[in-house]
N, C-alpha and C positions, 0 to 999 in steps of 0.2 A: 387593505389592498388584497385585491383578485391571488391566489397560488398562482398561476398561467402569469398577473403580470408579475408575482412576484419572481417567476422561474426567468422571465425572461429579463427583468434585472438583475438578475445574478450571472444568468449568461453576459450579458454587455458589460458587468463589472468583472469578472474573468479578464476579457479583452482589453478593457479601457485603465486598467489599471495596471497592468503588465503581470498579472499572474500567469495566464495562456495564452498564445497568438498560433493561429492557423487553421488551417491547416498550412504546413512549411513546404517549399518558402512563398509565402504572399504574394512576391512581386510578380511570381510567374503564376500564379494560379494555383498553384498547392499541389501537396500529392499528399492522397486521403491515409490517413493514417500514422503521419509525421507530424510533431506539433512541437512549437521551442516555450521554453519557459520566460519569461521576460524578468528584470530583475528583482520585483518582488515573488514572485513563482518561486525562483532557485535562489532567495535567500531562503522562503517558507521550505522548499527542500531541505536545506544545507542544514537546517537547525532541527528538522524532525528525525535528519539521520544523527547529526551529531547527538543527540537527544537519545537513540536508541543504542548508537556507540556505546555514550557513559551510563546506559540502563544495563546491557550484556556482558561490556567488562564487570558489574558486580554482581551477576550471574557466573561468574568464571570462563565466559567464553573469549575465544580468541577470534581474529581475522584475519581471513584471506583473501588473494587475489590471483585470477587465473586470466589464461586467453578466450578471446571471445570467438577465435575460427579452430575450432579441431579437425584431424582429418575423418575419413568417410570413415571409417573400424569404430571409429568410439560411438558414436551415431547408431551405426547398424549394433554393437554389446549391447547400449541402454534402449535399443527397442523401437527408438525414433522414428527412422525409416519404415519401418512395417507399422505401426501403431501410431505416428504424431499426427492423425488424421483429422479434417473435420467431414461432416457431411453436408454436402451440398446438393442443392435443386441448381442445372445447368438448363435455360430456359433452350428447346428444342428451334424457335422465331428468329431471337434476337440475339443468342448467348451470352446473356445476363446470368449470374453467378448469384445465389441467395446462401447463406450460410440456413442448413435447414433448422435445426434447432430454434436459433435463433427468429426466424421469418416467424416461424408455427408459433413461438412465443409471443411476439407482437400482436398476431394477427386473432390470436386465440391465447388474450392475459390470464383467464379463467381456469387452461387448462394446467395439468402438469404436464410439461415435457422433458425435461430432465431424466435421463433413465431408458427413455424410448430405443427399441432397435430403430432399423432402417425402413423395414418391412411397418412396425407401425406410425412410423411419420406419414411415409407415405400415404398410408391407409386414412391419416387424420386430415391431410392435403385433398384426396380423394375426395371425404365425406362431406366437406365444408365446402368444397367446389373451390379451392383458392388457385389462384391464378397469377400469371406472372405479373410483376403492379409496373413494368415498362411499356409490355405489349399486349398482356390481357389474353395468353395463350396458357391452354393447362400446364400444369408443371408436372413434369414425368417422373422416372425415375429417381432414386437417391446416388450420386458419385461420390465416391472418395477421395478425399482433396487433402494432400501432404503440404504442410505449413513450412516443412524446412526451406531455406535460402540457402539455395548451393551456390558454389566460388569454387575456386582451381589457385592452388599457389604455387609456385616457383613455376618448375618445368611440367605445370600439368596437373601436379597432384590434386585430386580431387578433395576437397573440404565445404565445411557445411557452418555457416556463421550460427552461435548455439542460441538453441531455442529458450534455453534457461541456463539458471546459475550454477543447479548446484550438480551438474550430470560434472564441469568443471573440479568439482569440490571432493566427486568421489574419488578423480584419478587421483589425488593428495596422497591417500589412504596412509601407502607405507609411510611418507614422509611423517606426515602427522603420527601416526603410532610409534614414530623413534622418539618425534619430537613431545610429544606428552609421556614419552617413558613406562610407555603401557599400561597407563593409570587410566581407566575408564568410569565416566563415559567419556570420550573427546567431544569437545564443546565447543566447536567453530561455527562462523558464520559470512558470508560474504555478502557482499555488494556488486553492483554491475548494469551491463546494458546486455538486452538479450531481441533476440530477431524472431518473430514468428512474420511467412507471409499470408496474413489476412486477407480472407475472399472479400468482403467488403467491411472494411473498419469504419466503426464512426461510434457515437457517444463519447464525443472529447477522446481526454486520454485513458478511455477506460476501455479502450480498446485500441493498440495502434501496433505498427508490425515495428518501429523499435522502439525500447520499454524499458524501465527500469526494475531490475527484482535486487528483494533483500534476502539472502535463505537463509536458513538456520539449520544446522544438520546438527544431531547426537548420533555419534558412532557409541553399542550399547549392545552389551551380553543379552541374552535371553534369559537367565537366572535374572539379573539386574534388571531387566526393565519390572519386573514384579517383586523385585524388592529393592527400592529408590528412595533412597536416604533423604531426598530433596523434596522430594512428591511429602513426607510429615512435616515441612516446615508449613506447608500450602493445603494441606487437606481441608481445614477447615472453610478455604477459600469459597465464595458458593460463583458459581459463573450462570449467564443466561441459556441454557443448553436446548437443545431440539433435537430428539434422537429422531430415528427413524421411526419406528414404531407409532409416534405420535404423530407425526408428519402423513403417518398411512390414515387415522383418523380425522382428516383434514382437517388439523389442529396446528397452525403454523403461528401460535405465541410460543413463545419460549418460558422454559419452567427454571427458574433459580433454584438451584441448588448446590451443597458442598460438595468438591470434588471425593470425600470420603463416600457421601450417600450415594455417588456416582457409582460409584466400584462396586459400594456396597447392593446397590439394585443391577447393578449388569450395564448401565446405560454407561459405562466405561470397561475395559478389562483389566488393561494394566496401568499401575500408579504412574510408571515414568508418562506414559502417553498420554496421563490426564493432566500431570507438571509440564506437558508442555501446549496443551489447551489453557492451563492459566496463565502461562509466560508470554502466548499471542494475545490475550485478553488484557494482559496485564498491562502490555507496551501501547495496545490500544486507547488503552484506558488513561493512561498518561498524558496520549494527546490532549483530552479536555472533548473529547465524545461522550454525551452523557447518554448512560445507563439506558434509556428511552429508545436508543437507536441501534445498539448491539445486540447478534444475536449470536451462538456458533450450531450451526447446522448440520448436521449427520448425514452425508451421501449415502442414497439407497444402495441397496445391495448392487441391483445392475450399473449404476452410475459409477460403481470406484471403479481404478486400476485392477488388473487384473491380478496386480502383485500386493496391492494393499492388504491392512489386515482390518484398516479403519479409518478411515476419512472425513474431517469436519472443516466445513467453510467457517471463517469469522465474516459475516455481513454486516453490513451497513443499510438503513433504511433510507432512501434518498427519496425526494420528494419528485425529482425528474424522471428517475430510472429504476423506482422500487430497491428493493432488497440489492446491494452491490458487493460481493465478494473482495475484500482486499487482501485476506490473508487464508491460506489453506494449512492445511496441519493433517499431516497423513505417516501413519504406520505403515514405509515405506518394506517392511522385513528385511532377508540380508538378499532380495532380489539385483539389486545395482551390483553389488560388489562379487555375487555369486555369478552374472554376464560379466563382469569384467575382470575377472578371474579368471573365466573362461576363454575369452576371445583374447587379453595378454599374457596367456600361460603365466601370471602370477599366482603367487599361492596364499593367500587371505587369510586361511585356516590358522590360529593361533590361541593361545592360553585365553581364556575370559574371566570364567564361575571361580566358584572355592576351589576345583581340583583341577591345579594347575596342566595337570596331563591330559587331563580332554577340553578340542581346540574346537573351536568354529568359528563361520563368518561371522564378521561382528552385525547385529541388527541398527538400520537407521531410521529414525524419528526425524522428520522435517517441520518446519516451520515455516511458510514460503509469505511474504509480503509482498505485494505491490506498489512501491511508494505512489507512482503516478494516481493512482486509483485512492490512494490514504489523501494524494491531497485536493483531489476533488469532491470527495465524499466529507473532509474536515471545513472545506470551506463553505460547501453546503449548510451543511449541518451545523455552524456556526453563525451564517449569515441573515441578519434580520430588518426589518425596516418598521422605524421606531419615528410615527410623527412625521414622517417623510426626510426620515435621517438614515441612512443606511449604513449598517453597523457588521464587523466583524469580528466577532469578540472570541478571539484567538490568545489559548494562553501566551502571555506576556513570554514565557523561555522561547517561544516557537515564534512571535510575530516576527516579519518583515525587518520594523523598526521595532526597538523596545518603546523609543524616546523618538520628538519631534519638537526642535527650538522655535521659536516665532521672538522676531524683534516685534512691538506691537506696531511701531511705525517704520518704515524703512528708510524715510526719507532725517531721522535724526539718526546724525548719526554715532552720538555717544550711546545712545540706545542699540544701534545697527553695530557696533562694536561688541557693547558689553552682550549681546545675545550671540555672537561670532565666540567668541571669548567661550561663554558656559558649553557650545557645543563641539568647541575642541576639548574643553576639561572630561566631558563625558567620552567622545573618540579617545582621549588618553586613557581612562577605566575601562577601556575595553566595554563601551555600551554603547549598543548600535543607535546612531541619533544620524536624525537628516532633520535639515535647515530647512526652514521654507519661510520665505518674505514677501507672496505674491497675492494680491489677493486681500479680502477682509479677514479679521479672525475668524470671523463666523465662520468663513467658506473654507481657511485652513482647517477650523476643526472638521468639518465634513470632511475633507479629503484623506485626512488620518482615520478618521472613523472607518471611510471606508477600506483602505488597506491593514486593519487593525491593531493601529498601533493604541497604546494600552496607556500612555504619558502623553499630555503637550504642556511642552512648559514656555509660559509666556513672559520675554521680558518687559517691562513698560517703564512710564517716567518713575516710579516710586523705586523700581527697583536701582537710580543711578542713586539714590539718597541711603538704601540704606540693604544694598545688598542683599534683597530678596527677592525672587518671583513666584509667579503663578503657575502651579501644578494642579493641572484637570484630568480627573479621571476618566476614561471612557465610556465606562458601562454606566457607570453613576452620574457623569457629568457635574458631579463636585468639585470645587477648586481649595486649594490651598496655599498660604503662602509658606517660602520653605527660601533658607541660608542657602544662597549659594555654596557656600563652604557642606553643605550637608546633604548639597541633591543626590548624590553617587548615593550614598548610603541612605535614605529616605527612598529608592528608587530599587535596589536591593532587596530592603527591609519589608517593602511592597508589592 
């Protein structure tokens, strides 16, 4: 099978299966950049967060939960307002709206654009002759175009729905430094929905104006970040890395290496920030992304924040969209909390290093996720057509279903019982199983295939004689027969 048909069976399986639907809501025509999960979608959610849940509590972190509207102050401290820009081509014809990075990216895959001022887009726009693709008028100038969603609450007050998680996370600060008892580093992380409004969204949910983020914040001394007790349990770790430097020799493989030889060449500076390049690699990894497709990538000098000290994308290689970022990891310094120290007349400044009498802003280390983006890039990356079988070979913790019952006939009904029966036994063990009676086996197995479930277990006439059925593997499409009394634990053990 063709990649192009195979891209566009993976789109229709998206749809047809209830992983993604929309643009939302359907019935009216959609609006671009909103999209719902259907119920395999946000169970494959619900199991890769719960999945990271029980990965960070044995990292020692905690979790929080903040509001999603702040008012205008906290926006204007963390920068937002003056800086959450994107740049756009505003067609002078039609006023069609192109996000410019983005368009110059399309339109020229070959080039880099990443990094560019404003003055050299334009100039790239210029030399190529590229044109508006609605009405086929030059494109002029670069504008700057503020992503934030402002709202007014109560009597007026100005407020701005937040563009991410963790600007939420910093106002915590005091709270969390009573509540970890001044033991550093503090180790939170949240969850949430966050709002940017996008000039034109599209690529699924890998781009939409509401989103879901995961962040990961370490509040951390500056003695400590370069001597982190955590970073020698992980040194030997080796991750897929792409500095910068090699990136300038148009050299965009990534070189494996141990986060020690990292430090020790320079292509990292401090241990705590390289422990937390392996902590997003780490949790990636666990998905069931093989090795083949992760990369983490070094933003050039002109590309970071202006407050950064170091910035690395974790990508994804996708057969639709190339290279796809789902997790950022940035050396945010004590920037966040030295603005909002500022503009709340609190006072930040406290004990950190070995000598308790000299204070300072604590420095923060980010880990930022994209769930929406983990799970279009995992389903990808997962999804294959085998024989004219199409398969989603998603780890068994994270699928949909784990389990899928089949009576083999429906219409007997001591059989149509006894496979009712095995799939309450398994709802009772707390293992997710769905019923399905419609249809040939043959065609139940396809339909599990394709939402990847990892079990079907079949009941038929041998199993009323002598209480066993048939357990089929997915990937292997092996069968076996297995005790009812022992499918929980056989299914476990698996």
């Amino acid at each position: 099978m063709k990649i192009e048909d195979n891209i566009e069976t993976f789109n229709s399986l998206l749809r047809r299966r209830g992983f993604i639907w929309g643009p939302s809501p359907e019935i009216y025509g959609g609006l671009a950049g909103f999209y719902s999960y259907g119920p395999a979608g946000k169970a494959l959610k619900n199991n890769i967060l719960s999945k990271f849940r029980l990965e960070l509590r044995a990292f020692g972190f905690s979790e929080v939960e903040c509001p999603q509207i702040l008012p205008e102050i906290v926006w204007e401290a963390s920068g937002h307002l003056e800086r959450f820009i994107d740049p756009v081509f505003r067609c002078q014809e039609c006023e069609t709206m192109l996000r410019a990075d983005k368009f110059l990216q399309e339109q020229l895959p070959n080039t880099a654009i990443d990094g560019l001022t404003f003055e050299e887009m334009e100039a790239l726009a210029l030399s190529h002759k590229l044109r508006c693709p609605k009405c086929d008028t030059h494109l002029g100038k670069i504008e700057e175009y503020n992503l934030m969603l402002k709202t007014s609450v109560g009597n007026g007050t100005i407020a701005y729905l937040r563009p991410e998680t963790a600007t939420t996370t910093y106002l915590l600060f005091n709270r969390l430094n009573q509540d970890a008892r001044r033991q550093y580093p503090i180790k939170v992380f949240q969850y949430g929905k966050a709002y940017r409004n996008e000039i034109s969204p599209r690529q699924l949910v890998l781009r939409m104006r509401a989103f879901d983020q995961f962040e990961i914040q370490l509040f951390i001394g500056k003695e400590q970040e370069y001597n982190y007790e955590e970073y020698d349990e992980f040194n030997q770790e080796e991750l897929p890395l792409l500095d910068w430097p090699t990136q300038e020799k148009n050299v965009l493989v990534p070189n494996r290496i141990s986060l020690k030889q990292a430090i020790k060449t320079n292509v990292l500076k401090k241990p705590a920030f390289a422990y937390c390049l392996y902590l997003g690699y780490y949790l990636t990894s666990k998905l069931g992304f093989s090795d083949e497709v992760i990369r983490l990538r070094q933003h050039a000098p002109q590309e970071m924040a202006h407050y950064a000290d170091d910035a690395w994308d974790l990508e994804i290689n996708t057969k639709q969209f190339g290279w796809v970022e789902i997790c950022g990891i940035h050396d945010r310094t004590d920037y966040d909390l030295k603005r909002h120290g500022q503009f709340s007349k609190q006072n930040f400044n406290i004990p950190m290093g070995t000598d308790q009498n000299i204070k300072e802003i604590p420095q923060i280390l980010e880990i930022a996720f994209g769930p929406d983006r983990i799970i279009y890039t995992l389903l990808e990356s997962n999804f294959s057509v085998e024989d004219e079988r199409i398969i989603l070979k998603i780890e068994p913790d994270i699928a949909p279903n784990l389990v899928a019952v089949f009576p083999l006939v429906k219409n007997k009904e001591k059989i149509f019982n006894l496979a009712k029966k095995v799939h309450r036994l398994l709802l009772d063990n707390r293992v997710s199983s769905f019923f399905d009676f419609a249809g040939s086996i043959g065609k139940r197995y396809r339909r599990q295939d394709e939402l990847g479930t990892p079990y079907c277990i079949t009941i038929d006439y041998e199993s009323l004689d002598d209480n066993t059925v048939t357990i089929r593997h997915r990937d292997t499409m092996e069968q076996k027969r297995v005790l009812i009394s022992e499918i929980v634990g056989y299914i476990h053990k698996n």
